[in-house]
C-alpha positions as CSV (number, residue, x, y, z in Angstrom):
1,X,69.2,66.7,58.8
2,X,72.1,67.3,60.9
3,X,74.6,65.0,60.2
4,X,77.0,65.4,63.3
5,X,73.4,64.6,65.7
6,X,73.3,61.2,63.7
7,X,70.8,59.4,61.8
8,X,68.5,59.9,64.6
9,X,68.7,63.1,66.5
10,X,65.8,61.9,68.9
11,X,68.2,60.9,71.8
12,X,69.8,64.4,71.7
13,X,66.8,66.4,71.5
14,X,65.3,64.5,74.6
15,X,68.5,64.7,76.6
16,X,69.1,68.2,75.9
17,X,65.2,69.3,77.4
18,X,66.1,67.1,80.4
19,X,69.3,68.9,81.4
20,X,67.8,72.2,80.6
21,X,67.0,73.3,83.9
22,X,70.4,73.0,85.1
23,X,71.2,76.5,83.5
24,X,68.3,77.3,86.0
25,X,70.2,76.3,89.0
26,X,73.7,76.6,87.9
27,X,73.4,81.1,86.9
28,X,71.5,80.9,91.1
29,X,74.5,79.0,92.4
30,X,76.4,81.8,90.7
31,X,75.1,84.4,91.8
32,X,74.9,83.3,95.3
33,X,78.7,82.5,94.6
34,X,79.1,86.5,93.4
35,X,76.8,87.8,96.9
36,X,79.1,85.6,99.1
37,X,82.7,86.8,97.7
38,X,81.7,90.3,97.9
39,X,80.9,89.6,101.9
40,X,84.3,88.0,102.2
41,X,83.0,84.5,102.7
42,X,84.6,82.1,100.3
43,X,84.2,78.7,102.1
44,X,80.8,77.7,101.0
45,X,81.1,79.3,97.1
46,X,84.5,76.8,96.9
47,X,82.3,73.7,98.5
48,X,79.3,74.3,95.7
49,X,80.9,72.7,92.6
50,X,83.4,70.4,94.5
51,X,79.8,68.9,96.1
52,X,78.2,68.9,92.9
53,X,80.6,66.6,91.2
54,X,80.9,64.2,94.2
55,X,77.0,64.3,93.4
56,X,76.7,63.5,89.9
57,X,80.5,61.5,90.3
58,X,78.2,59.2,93.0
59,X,75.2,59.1,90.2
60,X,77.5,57.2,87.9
61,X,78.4,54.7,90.3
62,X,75.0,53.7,90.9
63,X,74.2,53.5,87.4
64,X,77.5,51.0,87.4
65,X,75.9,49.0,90.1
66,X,71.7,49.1,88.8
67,X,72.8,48.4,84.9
68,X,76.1,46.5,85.5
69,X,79.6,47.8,85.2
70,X,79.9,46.1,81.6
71,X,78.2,46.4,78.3
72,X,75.9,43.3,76.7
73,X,77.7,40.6,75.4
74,X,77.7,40.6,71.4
75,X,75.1,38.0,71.6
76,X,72.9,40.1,73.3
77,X,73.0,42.9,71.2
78,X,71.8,41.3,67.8
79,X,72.7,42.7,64.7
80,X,71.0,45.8,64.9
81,X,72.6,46.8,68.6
82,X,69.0,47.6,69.5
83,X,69.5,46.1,73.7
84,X,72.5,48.1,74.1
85,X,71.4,51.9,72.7
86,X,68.3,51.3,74.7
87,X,70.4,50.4,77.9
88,X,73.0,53.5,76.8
89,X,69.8,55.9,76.6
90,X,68.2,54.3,79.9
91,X,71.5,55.2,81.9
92,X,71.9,58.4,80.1
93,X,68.4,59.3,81.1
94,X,69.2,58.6,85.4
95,X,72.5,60.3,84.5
96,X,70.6,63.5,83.7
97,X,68.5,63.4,86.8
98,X,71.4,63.1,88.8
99,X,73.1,66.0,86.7
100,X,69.8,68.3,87.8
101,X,70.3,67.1,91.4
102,X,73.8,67.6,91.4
103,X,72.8,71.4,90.2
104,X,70.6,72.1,92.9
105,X,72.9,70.8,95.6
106,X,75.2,73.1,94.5
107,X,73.0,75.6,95.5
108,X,71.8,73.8,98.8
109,X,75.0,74.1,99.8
110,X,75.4,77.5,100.3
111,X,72.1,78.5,101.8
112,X,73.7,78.2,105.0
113,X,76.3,80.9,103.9
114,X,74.0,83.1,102.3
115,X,71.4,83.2,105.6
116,X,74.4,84.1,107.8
117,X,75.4,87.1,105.2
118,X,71.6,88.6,106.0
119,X,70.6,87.6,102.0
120,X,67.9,84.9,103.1
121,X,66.5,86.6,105.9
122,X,68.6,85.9,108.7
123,X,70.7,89.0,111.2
124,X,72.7,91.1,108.6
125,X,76.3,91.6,108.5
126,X,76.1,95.0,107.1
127,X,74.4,98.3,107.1
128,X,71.2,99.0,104.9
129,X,71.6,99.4,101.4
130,X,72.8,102.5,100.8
131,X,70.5,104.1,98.5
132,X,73.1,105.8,96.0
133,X,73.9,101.9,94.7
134,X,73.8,100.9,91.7
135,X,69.8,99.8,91.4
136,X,69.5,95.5,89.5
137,X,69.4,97.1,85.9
138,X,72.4,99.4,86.0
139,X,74.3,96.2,87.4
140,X,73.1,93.9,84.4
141,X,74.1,96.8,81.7
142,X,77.8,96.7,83.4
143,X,77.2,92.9,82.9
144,X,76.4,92.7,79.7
145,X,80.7,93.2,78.4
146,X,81.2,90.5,81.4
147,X,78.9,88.3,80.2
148,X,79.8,88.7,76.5
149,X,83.4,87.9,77.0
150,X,82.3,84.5,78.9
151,X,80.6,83.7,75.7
152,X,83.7,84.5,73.3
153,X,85.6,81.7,75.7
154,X,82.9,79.5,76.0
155,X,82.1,80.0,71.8
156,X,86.4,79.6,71.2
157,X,85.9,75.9,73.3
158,X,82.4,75.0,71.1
159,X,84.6,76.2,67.5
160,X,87.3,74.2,69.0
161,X,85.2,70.9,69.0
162,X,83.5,71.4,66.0
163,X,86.5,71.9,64.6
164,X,88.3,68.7,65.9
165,X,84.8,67.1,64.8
166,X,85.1,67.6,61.3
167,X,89.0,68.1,60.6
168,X,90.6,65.4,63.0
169,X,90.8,61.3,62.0
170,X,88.8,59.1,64.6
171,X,89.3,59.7,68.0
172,X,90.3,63.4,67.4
173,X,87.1,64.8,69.3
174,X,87.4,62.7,72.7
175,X,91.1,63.1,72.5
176,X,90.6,67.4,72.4
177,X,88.1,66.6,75.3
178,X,90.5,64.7,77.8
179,X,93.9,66.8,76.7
180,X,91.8,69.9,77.8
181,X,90.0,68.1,80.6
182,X,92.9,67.8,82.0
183,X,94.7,70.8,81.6
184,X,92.0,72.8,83.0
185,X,92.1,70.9,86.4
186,X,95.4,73.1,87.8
187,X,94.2,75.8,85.8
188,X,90.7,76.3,87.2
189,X,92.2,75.0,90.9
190,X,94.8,77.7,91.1
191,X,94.7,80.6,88.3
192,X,90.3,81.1,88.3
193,X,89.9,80.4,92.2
194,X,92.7,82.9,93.1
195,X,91.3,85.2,90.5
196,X,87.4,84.9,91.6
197,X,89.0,85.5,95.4
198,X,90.9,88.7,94.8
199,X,88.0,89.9,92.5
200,X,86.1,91.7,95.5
201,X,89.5,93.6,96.5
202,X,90.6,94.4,92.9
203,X,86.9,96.3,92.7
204,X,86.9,98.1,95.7
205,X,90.5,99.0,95.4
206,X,89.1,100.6,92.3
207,X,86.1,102.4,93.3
208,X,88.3,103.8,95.8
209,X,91.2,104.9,92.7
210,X,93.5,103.6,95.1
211,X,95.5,102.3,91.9
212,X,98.8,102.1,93.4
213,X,97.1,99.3,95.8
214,X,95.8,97.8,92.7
215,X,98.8,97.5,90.8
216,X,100.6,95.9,93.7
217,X,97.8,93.5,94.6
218,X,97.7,92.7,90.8
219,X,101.4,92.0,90.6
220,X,101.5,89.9,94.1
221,X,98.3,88.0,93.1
222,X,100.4,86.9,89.9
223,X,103.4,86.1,91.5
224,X,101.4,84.1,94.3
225,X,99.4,82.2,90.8
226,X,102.8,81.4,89.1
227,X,104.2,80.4,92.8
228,X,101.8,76.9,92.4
229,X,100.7,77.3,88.4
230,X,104.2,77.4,87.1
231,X,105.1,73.9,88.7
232,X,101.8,72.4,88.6
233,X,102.4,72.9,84.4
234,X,106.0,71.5,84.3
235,X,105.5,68.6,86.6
236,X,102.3,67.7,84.0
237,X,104.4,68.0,81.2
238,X,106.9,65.9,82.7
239,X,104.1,63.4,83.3
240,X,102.0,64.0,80.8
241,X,101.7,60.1,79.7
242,X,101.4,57.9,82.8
243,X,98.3,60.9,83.7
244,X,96.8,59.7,80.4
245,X,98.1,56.0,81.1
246,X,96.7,55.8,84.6
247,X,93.6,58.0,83.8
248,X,92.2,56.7,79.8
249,X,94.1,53.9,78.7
250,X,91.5,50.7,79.0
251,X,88.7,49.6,76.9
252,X,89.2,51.1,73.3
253,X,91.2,53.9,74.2
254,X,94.7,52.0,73.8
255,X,98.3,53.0,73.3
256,X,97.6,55.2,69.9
257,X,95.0,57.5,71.8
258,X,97.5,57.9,75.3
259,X,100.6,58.9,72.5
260,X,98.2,60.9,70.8
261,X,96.3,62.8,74.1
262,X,99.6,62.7,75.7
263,X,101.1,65.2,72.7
264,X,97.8,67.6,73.4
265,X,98.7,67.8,76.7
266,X,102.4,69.0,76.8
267,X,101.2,71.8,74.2
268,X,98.3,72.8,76.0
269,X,100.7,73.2,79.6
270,X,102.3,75.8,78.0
271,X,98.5,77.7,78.3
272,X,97.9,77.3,82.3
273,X,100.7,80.2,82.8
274,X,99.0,83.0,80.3
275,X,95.6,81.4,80.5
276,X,95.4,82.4,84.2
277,X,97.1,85.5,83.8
278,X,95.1,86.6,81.3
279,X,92.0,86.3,83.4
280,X,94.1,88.3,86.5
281,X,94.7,91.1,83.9
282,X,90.8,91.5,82.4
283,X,89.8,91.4,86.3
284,X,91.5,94.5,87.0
285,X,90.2,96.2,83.7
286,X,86.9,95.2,85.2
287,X,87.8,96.9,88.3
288,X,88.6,100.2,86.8
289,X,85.5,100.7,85.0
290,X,87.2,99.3,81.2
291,X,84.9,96.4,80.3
292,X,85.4,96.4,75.9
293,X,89.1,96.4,75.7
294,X,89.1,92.6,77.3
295,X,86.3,91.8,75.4
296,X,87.7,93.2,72.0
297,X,91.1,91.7,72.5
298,X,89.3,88.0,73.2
299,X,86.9,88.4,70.0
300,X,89.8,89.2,68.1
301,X,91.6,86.3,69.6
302,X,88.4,84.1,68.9
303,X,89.0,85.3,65.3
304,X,92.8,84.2,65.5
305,X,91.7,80.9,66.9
306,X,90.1,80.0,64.1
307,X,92.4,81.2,61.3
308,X,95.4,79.2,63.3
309,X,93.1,75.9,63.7
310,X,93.0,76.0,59.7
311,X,96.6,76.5,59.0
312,X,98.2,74.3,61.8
313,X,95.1,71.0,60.3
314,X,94.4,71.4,57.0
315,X,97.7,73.3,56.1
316,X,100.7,71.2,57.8
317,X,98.4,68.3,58.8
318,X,98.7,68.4,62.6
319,X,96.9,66.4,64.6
320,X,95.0,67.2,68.0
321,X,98.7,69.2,69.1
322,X,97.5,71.8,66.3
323,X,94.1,72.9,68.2
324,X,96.1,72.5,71.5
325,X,99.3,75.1,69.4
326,X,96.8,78.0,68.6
327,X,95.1,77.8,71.8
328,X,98.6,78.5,73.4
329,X,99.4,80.9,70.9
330,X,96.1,82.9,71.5
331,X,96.3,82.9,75.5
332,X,99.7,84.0,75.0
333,X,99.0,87.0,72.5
334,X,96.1,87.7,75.1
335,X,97.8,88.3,78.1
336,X,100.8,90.1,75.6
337,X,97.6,92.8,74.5
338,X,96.4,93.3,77.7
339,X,99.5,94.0,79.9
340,X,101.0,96.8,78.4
341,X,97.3,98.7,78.8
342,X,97.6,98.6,82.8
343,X,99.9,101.4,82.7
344,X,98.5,103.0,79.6
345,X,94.9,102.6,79.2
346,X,94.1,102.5,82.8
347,X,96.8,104.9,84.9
348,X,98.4,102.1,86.9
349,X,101.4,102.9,88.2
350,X,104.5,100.7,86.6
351,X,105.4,97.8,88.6
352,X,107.4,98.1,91.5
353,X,107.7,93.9,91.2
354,X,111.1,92.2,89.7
355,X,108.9,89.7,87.6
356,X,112.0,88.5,85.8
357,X,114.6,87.4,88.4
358,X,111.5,86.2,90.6
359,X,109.5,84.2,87.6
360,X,113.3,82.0,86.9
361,X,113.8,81.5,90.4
362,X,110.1,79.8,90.4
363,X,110.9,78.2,87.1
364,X,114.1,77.0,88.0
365,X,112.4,75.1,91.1
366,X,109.4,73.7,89.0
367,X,112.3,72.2,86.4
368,X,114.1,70.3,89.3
369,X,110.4,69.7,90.3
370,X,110.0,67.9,86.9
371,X,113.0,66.6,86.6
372,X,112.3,64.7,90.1
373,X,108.6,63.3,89.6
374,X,109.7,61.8,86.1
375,X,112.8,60.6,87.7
376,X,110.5,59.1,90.5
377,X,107.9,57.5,88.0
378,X,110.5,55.9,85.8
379,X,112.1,53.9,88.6
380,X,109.3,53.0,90.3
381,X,106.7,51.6,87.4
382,X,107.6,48.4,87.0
383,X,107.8,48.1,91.3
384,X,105.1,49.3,92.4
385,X,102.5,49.4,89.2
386,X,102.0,52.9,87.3
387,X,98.9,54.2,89.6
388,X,101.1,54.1,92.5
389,X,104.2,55.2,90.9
390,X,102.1,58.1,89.8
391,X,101.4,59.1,92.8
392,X,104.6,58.8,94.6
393,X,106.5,60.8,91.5
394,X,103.5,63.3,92.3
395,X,104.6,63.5,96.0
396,X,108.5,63.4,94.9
397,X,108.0,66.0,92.5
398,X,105.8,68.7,95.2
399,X,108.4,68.1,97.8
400,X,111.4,68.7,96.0
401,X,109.5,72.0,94.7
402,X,108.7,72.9,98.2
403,X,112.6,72.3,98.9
404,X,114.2,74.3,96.3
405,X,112.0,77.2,95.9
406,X,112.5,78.3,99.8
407,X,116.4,77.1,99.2
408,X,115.8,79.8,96.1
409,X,114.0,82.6,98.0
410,X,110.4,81.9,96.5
411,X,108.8,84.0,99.7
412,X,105.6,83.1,98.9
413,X,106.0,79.6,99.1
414,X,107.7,80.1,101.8
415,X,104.6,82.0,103.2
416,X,102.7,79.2,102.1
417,X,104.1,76.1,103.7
418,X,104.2,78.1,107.1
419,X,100.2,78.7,107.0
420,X,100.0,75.1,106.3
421,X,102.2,73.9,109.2
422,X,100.0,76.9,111.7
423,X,96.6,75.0,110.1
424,X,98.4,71.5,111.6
425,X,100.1,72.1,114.3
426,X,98.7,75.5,115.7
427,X,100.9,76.9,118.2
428,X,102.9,73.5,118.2
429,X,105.2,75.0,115.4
């Protein structure tokens, strides 16, 4: 009787116990991810989900090539469209086998990893346990606040598309779906991956109470995250529209859904920067021992969420850019909560970074940055086609970045581009 599942909820239902075991193999991948990073291995954990989209990725290109790469012809379908649902559910069905295999090679993957690290039975790294740890239960009660502000993100991104489901004119829901697709790909490549990595350090800096350590490996760590987030969001602002162009726009999804994604996307840059800090910040609460105060400043934002969601649809009548608007807004108050708490709450010394002078010399680069890859994509659309302009103006724009942030003193790009040459040249350089 659920209206959103459809007239017949059948297909869902089925579907939904087929991918079930993925949560099986996806919370082991996990935790073999958590045993490696606290060994210092982070290789293998960075492989896992990279190899299970290539899997899955490859599962839809042989359903292109066992069911065809188009849909039935009108004639086909008949009035009642019965030949093409039961195609649809057919390809959904080998789509969620290749989902669970996708899973478990995420975990195959780093069995290698995890026998060299002495967890599977192979030589040990390390000494025996020592038997003052923490025993399995004392380690899920400190989990619990972890796990509970997982599930106030993963709830806000559920209330989000609900919300887009019911309040948003046709098309609203996908276009939430791709705008935030897409703004999570620099977010999770740079922000969450240099957070997970530092994790390990942050914690044992802490259960040292080395905080002055902490609070400059916090500061550097965010510094280092703007260094690459801060461009990575102004260049996809400045080409927010050929990514949607060159990414959605065939079939139905035509000009009105690229103006209308494109929008999302701008707003929803404005997140990477505080979206990523934010996660930096509630790492080193974690560190010190403080798991609620994270957790009670998301619910609250949870709470904001919603309230702002209402007033930005149904009270000035925005579209998709309104869910994008008080998602920004609420990453932003986030990170704004949790600062001011390092020195505070948790006894940090203050900073001994210059965030402001260092932050405008990295968002000074990342405008010319912009400036240059739309520059770059305008002239060269109509020449070379927009998938290749694309990714030329994606090349212009990195390089120029590159150029003016060392002209600027942005040491750790600086720092960067010199371990790149010494992993291509070696010695050569």
């Amino acid at each position: 009787g659920w209206a959103w599942l459809g007239e017949d909820p059948a297909a869902v239902r089925e579907l939904t116990v087929r991918v079930m075991p993925f949560v099986v193999l996806v919370c082991l991948a996990a935790l073999a991810t958590g045993a490696l990073h606290v060994r210092g291995r982070f290789a293998a954990p960075a492989l896992a989900p990279a190899a299970m989209n290539v899997a899955w990725i490859a599962t839809l290109v042989g359903i292109g090539f066992a069911f065809g790469w188009t849909g039935p012809s009108p004639s086909e379908l008949g009035e009642a469209g019965d030949v093409g649902a039961s195609r649809h559910m057919s390809m959904a069905r080998v789509l969620a086998w290749g989902v669970l295999a996708a899973g478990a090679l995420q975990l195959v993957v780093q069995w290698p990893a995890l026998r060299a690290a002495g967890f599977l039975g192979g030589p040990r790294e390390a000494a025996p346990l020592d038997p003052r740890a923490p025993r399995p239960v004392d380690v899920l009660k400190r989990a619990a606040p972890l796990a509970l502000g997982a599930a106030v993100y993963q709830i806000n991104v559920m209330v989000d598309g609900l919300m887009a489901e019911g309040l948003l004119r046709d098309g609203g829901p996908t276009i939430h779906y791709f705008a935030n697709r897409v703004q999570q790909f620099p977010l999770a490549l740079v922000a969450m991956a240099a957070t997970s990595a530092v994790f390990p350090a942050l914690q044992q800096l802490g259960h040292r109470g080395e905080r002055g350590a902490l609070r400059r490996l916090h500061d550097r760590t965010h510094l280092a995250v703007a260094a690459v987030a801060l461009p990575a969001a102004v260049g996809l602002f400045a080409l927010s529209e050929p990514v949607v162009e060159v990414s959605f726009e065939r079939g139905a999804f035509g000009r009105e859904g690229v103006e209308r994604t494109t929008l999302a996307l701008q707003v929803l840059c404005f997140a990477i920067l505080p979206a990523g800090a934010t996660g930096l910040v509630a790492r080193t609460y974690y560190a010190l021992g403080d798991f609620a105060t994270p957790v009670k400043i998301s619910a609250a934002m949870l709470a904001l969420n919603v309230v702002l969601n209402l007033l930005l649809l149904m009270g000035f009548g925005l579209d998709v850019e309104g869910l994008a608007a008080a998602t920004v807004t609420t990453s932003v108050l986030n990170v704004a909560l949790l600062v001011p708490g390092l020195t505070r709450r948790l006894g940090l010394p203050r900073t001994e970074v210059a965030f402001v002078p260092l932050l405008s010399r990295i968002l000074a680069a990342s405008v010319l940055c912009g400036l240059a890859a739309r520059g770059a994509e305008g002239a060269l659309d109509d020449v070379v086609g927009r998938t290749a302009a694309l990714g030329a103006a994606i090349a212009a724009g990195g390089a120029v970045y590159v150029g003016s942030a060392i002209a600027f003193g942005v040491d750790d790009v600086r720092l960067l581009v010199r371990r790149v040459r010494a992993k291509l040249f070696g010695n050569r350089v």
